[in-house]
C-alpha positions in Angstrom: 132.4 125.3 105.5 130.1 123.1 103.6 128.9 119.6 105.2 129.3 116.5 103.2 127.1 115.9 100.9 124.5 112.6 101.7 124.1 109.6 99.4 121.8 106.9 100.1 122.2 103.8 98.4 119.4 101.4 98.1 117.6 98.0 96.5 114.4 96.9 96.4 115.8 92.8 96.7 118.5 91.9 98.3 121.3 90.1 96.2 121.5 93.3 93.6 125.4 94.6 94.7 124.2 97.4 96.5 126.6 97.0 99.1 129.4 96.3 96.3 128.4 99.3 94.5 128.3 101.5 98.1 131.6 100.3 98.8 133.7 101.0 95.7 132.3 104.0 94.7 133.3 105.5 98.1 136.8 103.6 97.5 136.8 105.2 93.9 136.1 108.6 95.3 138.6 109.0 98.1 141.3 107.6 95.3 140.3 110.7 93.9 140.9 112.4 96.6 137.9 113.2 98.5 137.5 112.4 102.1 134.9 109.8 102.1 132.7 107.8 105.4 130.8 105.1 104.5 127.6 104.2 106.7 126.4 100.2 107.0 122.5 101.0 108.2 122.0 97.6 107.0 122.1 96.3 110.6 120.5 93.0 110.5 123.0 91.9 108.0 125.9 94.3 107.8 128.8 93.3 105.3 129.6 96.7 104.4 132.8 96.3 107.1 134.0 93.0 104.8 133.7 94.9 101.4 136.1 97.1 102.2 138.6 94.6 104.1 138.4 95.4 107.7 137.3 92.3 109.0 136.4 93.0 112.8 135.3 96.7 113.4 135.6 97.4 116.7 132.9 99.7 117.4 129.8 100.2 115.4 126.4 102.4 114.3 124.8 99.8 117.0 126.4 101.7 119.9 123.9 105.0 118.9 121.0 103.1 118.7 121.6 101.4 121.7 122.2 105.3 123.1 125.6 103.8 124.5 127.8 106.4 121.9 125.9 109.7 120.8 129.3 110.6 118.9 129.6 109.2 115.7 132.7 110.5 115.3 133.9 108.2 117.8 132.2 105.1 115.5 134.0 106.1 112.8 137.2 103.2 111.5 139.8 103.6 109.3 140.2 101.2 106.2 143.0 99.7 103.9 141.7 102.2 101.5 143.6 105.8 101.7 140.5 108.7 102.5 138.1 106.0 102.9 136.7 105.6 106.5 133.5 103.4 107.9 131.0 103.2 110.7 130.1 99.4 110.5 126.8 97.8 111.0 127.8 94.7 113.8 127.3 93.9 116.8 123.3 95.3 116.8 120.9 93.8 119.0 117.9 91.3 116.9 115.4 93.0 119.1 116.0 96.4 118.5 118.1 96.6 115.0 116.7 100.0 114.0 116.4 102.9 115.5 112.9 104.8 116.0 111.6 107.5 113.4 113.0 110.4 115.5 116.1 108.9 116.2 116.7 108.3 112.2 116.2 111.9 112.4 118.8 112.1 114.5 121.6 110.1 112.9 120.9 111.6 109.3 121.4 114.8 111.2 124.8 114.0 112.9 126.1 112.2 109.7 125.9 116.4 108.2 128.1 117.2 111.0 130.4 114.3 110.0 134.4 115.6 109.0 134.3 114.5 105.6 133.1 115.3 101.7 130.9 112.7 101.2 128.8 110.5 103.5 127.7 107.1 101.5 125.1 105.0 103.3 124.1 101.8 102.6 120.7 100.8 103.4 119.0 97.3 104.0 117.0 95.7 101.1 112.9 96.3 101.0 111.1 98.6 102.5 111.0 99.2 106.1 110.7 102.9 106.9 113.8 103.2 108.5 115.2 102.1 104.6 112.7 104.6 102.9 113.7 107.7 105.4 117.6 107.0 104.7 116.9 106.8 101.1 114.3 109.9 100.8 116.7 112.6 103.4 119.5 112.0 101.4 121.0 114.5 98.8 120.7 111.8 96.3 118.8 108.4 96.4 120.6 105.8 94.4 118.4 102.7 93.4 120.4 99.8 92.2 118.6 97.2 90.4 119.7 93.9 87.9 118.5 92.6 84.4 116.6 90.1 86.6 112.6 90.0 87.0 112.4 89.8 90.6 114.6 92.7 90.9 113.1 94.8 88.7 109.3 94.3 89.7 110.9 95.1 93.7 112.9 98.2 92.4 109.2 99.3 91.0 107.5 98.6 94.9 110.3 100.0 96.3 110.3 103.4 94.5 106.4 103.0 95.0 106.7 102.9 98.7 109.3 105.6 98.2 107.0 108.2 96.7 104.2 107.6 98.6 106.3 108.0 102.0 107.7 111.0 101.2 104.0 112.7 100.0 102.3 111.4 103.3 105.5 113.1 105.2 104.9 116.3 103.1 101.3 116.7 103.8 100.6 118.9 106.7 97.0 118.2 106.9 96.1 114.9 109.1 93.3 114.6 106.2 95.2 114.6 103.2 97.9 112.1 105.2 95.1 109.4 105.7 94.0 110.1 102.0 98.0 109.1 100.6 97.9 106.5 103.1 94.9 105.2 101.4 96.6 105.6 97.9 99.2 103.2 99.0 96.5 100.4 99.1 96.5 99.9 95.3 93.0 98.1 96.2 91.9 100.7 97.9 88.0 101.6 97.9 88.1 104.9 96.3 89.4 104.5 93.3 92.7 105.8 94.1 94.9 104.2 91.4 97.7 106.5 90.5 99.6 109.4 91.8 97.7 111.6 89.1 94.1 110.5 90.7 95.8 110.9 93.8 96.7 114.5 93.4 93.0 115.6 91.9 91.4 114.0 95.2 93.8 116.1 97.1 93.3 119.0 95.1 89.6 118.7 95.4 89.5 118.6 98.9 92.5 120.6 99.7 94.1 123.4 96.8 97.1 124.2 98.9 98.0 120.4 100.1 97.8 120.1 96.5 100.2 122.6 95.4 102.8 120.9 98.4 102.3 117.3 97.0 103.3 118.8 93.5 106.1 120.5 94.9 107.1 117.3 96.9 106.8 115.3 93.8 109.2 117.7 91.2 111.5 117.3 94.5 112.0 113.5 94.0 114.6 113.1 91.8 116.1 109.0 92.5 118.6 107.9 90.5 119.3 104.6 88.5 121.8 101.8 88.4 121.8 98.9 86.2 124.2 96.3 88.1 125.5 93.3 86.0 125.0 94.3 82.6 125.8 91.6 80.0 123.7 92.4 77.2 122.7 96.1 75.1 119.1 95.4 76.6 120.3 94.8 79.5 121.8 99.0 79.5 118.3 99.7 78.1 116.8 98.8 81.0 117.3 101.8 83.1 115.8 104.1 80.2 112.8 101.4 80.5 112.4 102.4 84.2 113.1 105.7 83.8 110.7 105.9 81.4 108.2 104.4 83.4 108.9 106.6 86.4 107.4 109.9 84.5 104.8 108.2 83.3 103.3 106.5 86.4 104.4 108.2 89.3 105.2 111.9 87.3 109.1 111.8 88.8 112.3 112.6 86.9 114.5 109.4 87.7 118.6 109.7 86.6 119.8 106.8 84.5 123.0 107.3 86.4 124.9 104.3 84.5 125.7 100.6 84.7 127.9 98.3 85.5 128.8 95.3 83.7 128.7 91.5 84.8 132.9 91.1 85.8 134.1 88.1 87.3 137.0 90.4 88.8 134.1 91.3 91.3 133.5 88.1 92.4 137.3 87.4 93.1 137.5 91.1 95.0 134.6 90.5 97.1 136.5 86.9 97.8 139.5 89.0 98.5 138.0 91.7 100.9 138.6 94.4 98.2 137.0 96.9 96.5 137.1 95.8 92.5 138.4 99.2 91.8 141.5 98.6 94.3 142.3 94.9 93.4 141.5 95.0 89.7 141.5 98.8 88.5 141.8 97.4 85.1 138.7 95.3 85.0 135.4 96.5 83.3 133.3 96.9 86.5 135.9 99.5 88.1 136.0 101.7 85.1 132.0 101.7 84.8 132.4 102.0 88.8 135.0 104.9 88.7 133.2 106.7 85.9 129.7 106.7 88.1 132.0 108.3 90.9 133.7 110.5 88.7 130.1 112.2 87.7 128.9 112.3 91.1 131.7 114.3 91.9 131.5 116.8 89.0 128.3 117.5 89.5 128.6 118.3 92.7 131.3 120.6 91.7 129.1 122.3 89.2 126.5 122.4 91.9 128.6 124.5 94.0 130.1 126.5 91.2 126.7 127.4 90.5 125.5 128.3 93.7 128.4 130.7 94.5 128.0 132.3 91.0 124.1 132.6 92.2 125.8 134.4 95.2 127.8 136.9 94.0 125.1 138.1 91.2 122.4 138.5 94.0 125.2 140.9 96.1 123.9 144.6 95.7 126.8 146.3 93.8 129.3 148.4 96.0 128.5 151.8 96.3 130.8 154.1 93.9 133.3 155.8 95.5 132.5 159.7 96.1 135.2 162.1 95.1 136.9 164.2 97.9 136.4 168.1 97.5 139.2 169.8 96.7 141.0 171.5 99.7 
């Protein structure tokens, strides 16, 4: 049986919706029918729990990184929202409110083994590496971003720090990894300015590191969402970063879709609803509902695909050979 499939939902600023958009696209999905968990990583200032209206979540992801719970099964709450089920982000200790790289390792691996279709997780703002792991070992990577300048010039870092992460973490040798980590200084001393001069350094001094940082780069595929749309230029926006994506960095970004500026979120948020529950009517839940919609068909295609790919590689059964006459 196939595990669920891992969606990481990110922002480079705070403020953007992430965790409204996290929350009612899981709610839109398990209205369609699909069992659905939705993670709150954001553990310094978890809301996920009130998005969804379950206002005091008994247990949460803080019992595994305080090693009290190593079954996140047993962290797992139901909501108001039929197919939709939680693990919270409370009750984490300041000092220690993300767990080390190994044990990030560890939770993205048990959230696999997780009973349900699809595992949403919603990750802090910025870019601490705990955020930048969650968002790179997902199936997908969404990147939610507004028609606002400060969130668009931090949805630019934050993809930055992205990419750069995930080559240093491809490269196997401990030369090529200093080299990336040098590229991530955009000051740095030689010369480094882009991923293109960063890949003919590597290339120079290495031909197969530079073959895996190509490989790692084709294999980066985040994917766009414009939140609060009130304007056509505002929906143009995500062709602008997408745009900007293959030419600086060399990465196919999605323009997934948008959602439009509704005051219906405002009054669902003030409600402890998901928009697409208390107003299904209202322009942000269809834009919200068609964005689940087309996660979930491709993923269907995806699978279609793959077991077509599986039965044409089978070696054709062997003819069946006559019996002699008696």
């Amino acid at each position: 049986m196939l595990g669920p499939r891992l969606i990481a939902v990110g922002g480079g600023k705070g403020g953007v919706g992430k965790t409204m958009f996290a929350a009612n696209v899981a709610a839109a999905m398990a209205r369609a029918g699909q069992r659905v968990i939705a993670v709150d990583t954001d553990l310094e200032g978890a809301n996920l729990h009130t998005a969804v209206g379950v206002p005091t979540p008994r247990v949460s992801l803080a019992e595994f990184v305080a090693r009290r719970e190593l079954d996140l099964e047993r962290l797992v709450i139901d909501t108001p929202v039929p197919g939709l089920r939680i693990i919270a982000g409370t009750q984490s200790h300041l000092g220690v409110a993300q767990p080390r790289h190994f044990r990030r390792v560890e939770l993205l691996a048990r959230l696999r083994r997780l009973a349900a279709d699809w595992v949403l997780v919603d990750l802090g703002a910025g870019t601490h590496p705990s955020v930048l792991d969650y968002f790179l070992v997902g199936d997908d990577g969404i990147l939610v971003l507004t028609p606002e300048p400060t969130s668009v010039e931090n949805a630019y870092s934050f993809l930055r720090a992205a990419f750069y992460r995930r080559l240093r973490l491809a490269m196997s040798d401990e030369a090529t990894r200093k080299l990336v980590t040098q590229a991530m200084d955009q000051g740095n001393q030689r010369g480094l300015r882009t991923p293109l001069d960063l890949l003919r350094e590597v290339r120079r001094i290495s031909p197969a590191e530079g073959e895996r940082l190509v490989d790692s780069v084709q294999g980066f595929r985040p994917r766009l969402v414009v939140n609060g749309v009130r304007s056509a230029e505002d929906i143009r926006l995500g062709f602008a970063v997408r745009s900007v994506c293959r030419k600086y960095f060399g990465l196919e970004a999605e323009y997934l879709g948008y959602v439009n500026h509704d005051d219906a979120v405002g009054e669902a948020v003030r409600a402890r609803q998901p928009v697409v529950r208390s107003h299904p009517q209202a322009d942000a839940s269809v834009y919200l509902n068609r964005i689940a919609r087309k996660l979930i068909d491709d993923r269907t295609r995806s699978q279609q695909f793959a077991a077509r790919s599986r039965a044409s590689a089978r070696p054709p059964a062997a003819a069946a050979v006559p019996r002699p006459p008696l």
